[in-house]
C-alpha positions as CSV (number, residue, x, y, z in Angstrom):
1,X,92.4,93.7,122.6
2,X,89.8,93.0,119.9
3,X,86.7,93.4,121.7
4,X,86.7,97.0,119.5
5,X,86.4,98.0,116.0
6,X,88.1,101.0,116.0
7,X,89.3,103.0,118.9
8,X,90.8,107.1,119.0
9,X,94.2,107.1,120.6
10,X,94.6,110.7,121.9
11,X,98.2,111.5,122.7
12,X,98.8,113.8,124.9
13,X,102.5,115.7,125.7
14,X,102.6,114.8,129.0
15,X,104.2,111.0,130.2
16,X,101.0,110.1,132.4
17,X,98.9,107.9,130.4
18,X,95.7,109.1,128.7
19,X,92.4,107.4,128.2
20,X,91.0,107.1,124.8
21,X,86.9,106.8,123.7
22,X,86.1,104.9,120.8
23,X,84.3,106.1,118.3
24,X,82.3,105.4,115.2
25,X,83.9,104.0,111.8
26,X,84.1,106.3,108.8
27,X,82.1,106.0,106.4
28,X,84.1,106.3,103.9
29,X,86.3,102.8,105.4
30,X,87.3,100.6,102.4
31,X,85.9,97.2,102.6
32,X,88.1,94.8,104.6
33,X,88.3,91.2,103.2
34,X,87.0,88.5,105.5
35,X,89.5,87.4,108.2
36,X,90.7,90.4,108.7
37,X,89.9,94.0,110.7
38,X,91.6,96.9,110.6
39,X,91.6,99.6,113.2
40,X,92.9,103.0,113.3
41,X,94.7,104.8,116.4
42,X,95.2,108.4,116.8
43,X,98.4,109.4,117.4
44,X,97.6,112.8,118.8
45,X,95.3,113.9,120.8
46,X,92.5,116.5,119.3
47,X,93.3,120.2,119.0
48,X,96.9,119.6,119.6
49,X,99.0,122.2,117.5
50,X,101.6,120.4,116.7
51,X,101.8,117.0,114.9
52,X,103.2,113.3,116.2
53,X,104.6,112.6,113.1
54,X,104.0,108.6,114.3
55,X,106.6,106.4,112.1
56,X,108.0,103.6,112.6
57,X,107.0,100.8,115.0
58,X,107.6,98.2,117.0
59,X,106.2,95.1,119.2
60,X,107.8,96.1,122.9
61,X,107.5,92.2,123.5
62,X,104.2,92.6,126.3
63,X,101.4,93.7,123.7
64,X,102.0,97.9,124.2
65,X,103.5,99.2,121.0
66,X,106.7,101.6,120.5
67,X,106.3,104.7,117.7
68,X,108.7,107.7,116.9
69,X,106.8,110.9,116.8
70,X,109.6,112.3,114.3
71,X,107.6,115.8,113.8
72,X,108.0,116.5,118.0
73,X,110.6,114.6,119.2
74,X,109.0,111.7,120.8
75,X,108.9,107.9,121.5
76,X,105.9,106.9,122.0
77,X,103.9,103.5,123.9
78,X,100.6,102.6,123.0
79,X,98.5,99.9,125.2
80,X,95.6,98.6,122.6
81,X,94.3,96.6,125.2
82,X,93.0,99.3,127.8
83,X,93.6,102.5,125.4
84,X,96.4,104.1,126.6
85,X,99.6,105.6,125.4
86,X,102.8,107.3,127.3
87,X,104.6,109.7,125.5
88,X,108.7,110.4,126.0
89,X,110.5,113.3,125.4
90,X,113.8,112.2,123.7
91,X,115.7,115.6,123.7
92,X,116.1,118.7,122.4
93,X,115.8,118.5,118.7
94,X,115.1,115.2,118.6
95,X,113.8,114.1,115.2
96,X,113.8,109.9,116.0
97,X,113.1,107.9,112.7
98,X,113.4,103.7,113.7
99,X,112.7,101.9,116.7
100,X,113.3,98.5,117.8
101,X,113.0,96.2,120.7
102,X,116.3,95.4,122.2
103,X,117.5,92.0,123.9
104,X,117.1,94.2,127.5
105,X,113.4,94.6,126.9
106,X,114.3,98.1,126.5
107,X,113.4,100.4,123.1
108,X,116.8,101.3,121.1
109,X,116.2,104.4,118.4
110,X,118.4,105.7,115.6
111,X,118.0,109.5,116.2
112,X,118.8,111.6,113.9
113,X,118.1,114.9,115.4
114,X,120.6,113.9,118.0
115,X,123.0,112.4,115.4
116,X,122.6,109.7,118.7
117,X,121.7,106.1,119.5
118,X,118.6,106.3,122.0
119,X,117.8,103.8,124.8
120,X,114.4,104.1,126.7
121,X,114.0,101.9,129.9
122,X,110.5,100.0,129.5
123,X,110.1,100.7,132.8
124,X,110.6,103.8,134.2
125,X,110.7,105.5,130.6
126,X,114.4,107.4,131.4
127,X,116.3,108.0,128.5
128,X,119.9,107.3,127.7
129,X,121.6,108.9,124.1
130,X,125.1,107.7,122.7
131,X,126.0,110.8,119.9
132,X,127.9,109.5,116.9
133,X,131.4,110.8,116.7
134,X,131.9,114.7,115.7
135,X,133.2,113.2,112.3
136,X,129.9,111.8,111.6
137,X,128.3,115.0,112.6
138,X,124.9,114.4,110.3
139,X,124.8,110.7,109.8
140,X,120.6,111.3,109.2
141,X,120.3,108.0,111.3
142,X,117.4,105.4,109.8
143,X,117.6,101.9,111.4
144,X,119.1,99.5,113.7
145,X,119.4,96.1,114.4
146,X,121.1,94.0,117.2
147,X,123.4,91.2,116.0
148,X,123.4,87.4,118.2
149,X,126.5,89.2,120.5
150,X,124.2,91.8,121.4
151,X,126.0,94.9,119.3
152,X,123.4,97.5,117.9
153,X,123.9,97.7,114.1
154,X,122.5,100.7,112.4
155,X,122.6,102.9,109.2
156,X,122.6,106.8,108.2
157,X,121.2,108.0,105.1
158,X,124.2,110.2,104.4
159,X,126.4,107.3,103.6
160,X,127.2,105.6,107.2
161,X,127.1,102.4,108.7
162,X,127.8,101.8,112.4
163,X,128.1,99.2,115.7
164,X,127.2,100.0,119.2
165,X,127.9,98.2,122.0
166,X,125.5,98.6,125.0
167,X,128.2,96.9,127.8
168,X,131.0,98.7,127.0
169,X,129.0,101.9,125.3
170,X,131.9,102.0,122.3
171,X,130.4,103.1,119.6
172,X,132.1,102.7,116.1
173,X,131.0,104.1,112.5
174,X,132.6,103.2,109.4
175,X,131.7,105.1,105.9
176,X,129.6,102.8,103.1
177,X,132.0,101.5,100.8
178,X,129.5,103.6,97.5
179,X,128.2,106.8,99.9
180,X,125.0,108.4,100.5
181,X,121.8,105.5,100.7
182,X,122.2,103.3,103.6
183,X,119.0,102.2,104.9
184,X,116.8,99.4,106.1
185,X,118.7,96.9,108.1
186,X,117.9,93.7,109.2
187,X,119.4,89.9,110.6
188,X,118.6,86.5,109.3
189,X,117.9,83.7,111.6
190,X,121.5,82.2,110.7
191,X,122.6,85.2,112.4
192,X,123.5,87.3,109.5
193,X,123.6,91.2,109.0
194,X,122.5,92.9,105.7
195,X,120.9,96.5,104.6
196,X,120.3,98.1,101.7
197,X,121.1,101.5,100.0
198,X,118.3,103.7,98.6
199,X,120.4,105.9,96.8
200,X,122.9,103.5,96.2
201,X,120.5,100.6,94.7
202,X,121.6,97.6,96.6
203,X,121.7,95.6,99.3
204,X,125.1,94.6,101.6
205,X,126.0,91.9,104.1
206,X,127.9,93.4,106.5
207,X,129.8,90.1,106.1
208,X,132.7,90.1,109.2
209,X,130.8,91.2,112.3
210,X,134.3,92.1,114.2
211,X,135.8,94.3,111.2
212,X,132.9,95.8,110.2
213,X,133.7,94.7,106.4
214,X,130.9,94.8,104.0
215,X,130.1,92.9,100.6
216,X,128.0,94.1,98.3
217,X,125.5,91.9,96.6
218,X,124.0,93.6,92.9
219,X,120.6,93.5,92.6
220,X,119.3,92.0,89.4
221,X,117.0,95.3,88.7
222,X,119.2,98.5,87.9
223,X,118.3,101.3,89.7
224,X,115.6,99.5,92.0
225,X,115.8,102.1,95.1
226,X,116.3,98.9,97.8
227,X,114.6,100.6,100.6
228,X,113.7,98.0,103.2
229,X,114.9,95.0,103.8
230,X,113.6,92.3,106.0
231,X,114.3,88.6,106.6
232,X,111.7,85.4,106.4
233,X,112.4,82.4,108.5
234,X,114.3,80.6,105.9
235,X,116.8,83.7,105.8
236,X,115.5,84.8,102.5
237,X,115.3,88.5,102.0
238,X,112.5,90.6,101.5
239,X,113.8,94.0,99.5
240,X,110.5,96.5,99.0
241,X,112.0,98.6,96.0
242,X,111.1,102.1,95.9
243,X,112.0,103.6,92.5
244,X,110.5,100.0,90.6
245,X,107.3,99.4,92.6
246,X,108.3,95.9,93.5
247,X,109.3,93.5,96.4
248,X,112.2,91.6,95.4
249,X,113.5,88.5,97.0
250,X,117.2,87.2,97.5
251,X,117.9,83.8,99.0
252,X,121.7,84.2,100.1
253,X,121.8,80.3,100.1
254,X,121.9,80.3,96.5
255,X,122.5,83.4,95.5
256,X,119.1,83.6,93.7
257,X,116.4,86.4,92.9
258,X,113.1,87.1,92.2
259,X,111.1,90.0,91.9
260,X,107.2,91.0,92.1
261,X,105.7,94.3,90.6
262,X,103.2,96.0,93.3
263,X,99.6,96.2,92.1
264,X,98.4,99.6,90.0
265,X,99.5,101.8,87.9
266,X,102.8,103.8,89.8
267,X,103.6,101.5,92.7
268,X,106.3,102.8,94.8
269,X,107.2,99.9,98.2
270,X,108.3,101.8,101.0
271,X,108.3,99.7,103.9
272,X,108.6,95.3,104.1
273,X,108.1,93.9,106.9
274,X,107.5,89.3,107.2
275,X,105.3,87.9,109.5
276,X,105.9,84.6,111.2
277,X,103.8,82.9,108.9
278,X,106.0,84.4,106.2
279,X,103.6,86.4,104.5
280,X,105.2,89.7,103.6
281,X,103.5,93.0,104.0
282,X,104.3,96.0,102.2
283,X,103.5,99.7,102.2
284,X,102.7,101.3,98.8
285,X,102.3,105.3,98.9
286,X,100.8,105.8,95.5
287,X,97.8,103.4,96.6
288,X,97.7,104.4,100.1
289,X,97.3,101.3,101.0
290,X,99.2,98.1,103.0
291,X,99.5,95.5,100.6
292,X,100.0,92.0,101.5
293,X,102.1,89.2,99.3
294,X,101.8,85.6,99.5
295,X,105.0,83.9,98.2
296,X,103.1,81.0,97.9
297,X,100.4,81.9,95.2
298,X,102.5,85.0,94.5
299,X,99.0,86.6,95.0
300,X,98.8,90.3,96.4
301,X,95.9,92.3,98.9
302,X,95.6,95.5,99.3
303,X,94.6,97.5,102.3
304,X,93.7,100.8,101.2
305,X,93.7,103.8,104.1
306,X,90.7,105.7,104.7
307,X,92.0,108.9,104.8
308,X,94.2,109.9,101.6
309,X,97.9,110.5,102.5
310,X,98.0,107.7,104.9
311,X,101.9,107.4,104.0
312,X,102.6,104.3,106.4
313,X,106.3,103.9,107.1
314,X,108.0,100.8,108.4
315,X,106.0,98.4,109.7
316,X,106.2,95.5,112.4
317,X,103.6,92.9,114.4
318,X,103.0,89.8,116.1
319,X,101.3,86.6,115.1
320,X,97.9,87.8,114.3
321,X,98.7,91.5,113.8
322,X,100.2,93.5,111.1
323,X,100.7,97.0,112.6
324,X,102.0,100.5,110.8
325,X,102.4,104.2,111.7
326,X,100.4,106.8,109.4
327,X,103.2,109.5,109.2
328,X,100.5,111.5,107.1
329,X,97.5,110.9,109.0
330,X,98.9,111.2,112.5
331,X,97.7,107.8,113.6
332,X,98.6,104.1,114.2
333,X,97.0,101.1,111.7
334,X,96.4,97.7,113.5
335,X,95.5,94.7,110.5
336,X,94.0,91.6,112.6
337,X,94.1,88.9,110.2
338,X,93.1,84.7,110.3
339,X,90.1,86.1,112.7
């Protein structure tokens, strides 16, 4: 899968898979540091009228790639190695936002055009949606996250936290103990389960996994925006804060913080995601760029796009690979690194 430099990922509406040419770099491509390539994937395929809207992404666990197309309603699965991508229709109005890789091998969704949990087999592609209850009419689903019993956490924007169980298909939603803001979700090694609230500024164990009760845990920056949240190997929480421009760091061990300010002038985290190496990666709209932190020198690099209004959302990878969805662009970023 890295025998190219850069490849065009055409994506097509229909579920048979589509061939892609590569073609030459821009010239324009920022200069990449050495030990490490990045490659571009188009989302869509050219002349298409109406946009992917590619988002968040995930590993699918056999080198293809899951992606929401949140503008028309798709999941899609990209194969870097021979240059082809399936497309799936999720419903009418469909407007998905997260994706993950479940314990089945399957892809689960928050869908928030639905107001539904999504399942798509990773074999045939057939789709299965779980609404919310009719209280919970407009949730504005983000993302989900399964705990070590196999229950699919997940949060809405609109002030919602919720459980799904895949054997018995209960669902069950509970409102956030301060509103509107849940967001990023993810679990620690120990087995733990914590988000954070944008619009709420902090971040939350969801601290009795049968209840459903939450704690709250203050973040030592008022007014941070807690966006993402992801976990190292140690446990320790990776927070990218959108309103301060920094990735902060709880260790729930200890009950410790620390905080980093993003490079430039205005920098505003949206996305965090760890690799296994424990090297955190970061998106940063204002610098259109992927930045990436090293807790160890407490160093930062920057990846800029090279097309303005990349606007990467969440991000995910393997060993090796740092990999991000260009909601502005309409394409897919790949980072190689230790090449």
């Amino acid at each position: 899968m890295r025998r190219r430099d850069l490849l065009a990922l055409t994506g097509g509406l229909l579920a048979a898979p589509a061939l892609l040419k590569a073609r030459p770099a821009a010239a324009t491509t920022p200069a990449v540091p050495p030990g490490y390539r990045v490659t571009w994937f188009e989302a869509a395929r050219p002349g298409a009228t109406e946009r992917v809207g590619s988002r968040d992404i995930t590993a699918a666990g056999d080198g293809t790639y899951w992606f929401c197309g949140q503008r028309n309603g798709t999941l899609n699965r990209l194969n870097p190695r021979d240059g082809s991508i399936h497309d799936v229709a999720l419903g009418p109005g469909a407007r998905p936002h997260g994706v993950i890789t479940g314990p089945d091998g399957a892809a689960w969704v928050t869908e928030g055009g639905q107001n539904a949990i999504a399942r798509v087999d990773p074999k045939d592609h057939r789709v299965q949606v779980w609404k919310l209850p009719d209280r919970f009419a407009n949730g504005n689903l983000n993302t989900a996250v399964f705990d070590p019993q196999g229950r699919l956490w997940f949060t809405g924007q609109n002030g919602i936290y919720g459980r799904f169980d895949p054997a018995s298909e209960r669902m069950e939603v509970w409102e956030a103990p301060r509103g509107r803001g849940p967001y990023g979700i993810t679990r620690t090694p120990q087995g733990t389960i914590w988000y954070v609230s944008l619009a709420g500024n902090h971040l939350a164990q969801i601290e009795d996994l049968e209840t459903g009760r939450v704690r709250i845990v203050e973040p030592p920056t008022p007014n941070q925006g807690a966006r993402r949240v992801w976990t190292d190997t140690q446990g320790r929480l990776w927070i990218s804060e959108w309103n301060s421009g920094q990735v902060s760091m709880h260790d729930p061990r200890d009950g410790t913080w620390k905080a980093w300010r993003l490079p430039g002038e205005r920098p505003r985290a949206y996305s965090v995601w760890v690799d296994p190496s424990d090297k955190v990666w970061l998106t940063d709209f204002p610098a259109n760029a992927i930045v990436r932190f090293d807790p160890a020198s407490e160093s930062f690099l920057s990846f800029p796009s090279n097309r303005p209004g990349a606007n990467v959302r969440q991000m995910d990878g393997v060993a090796g690979e740092a990999w991000g969805g260009e909601s502005g662009t309409d394409r897919i970023v790949r980072i190689e690194y230790g090449l």
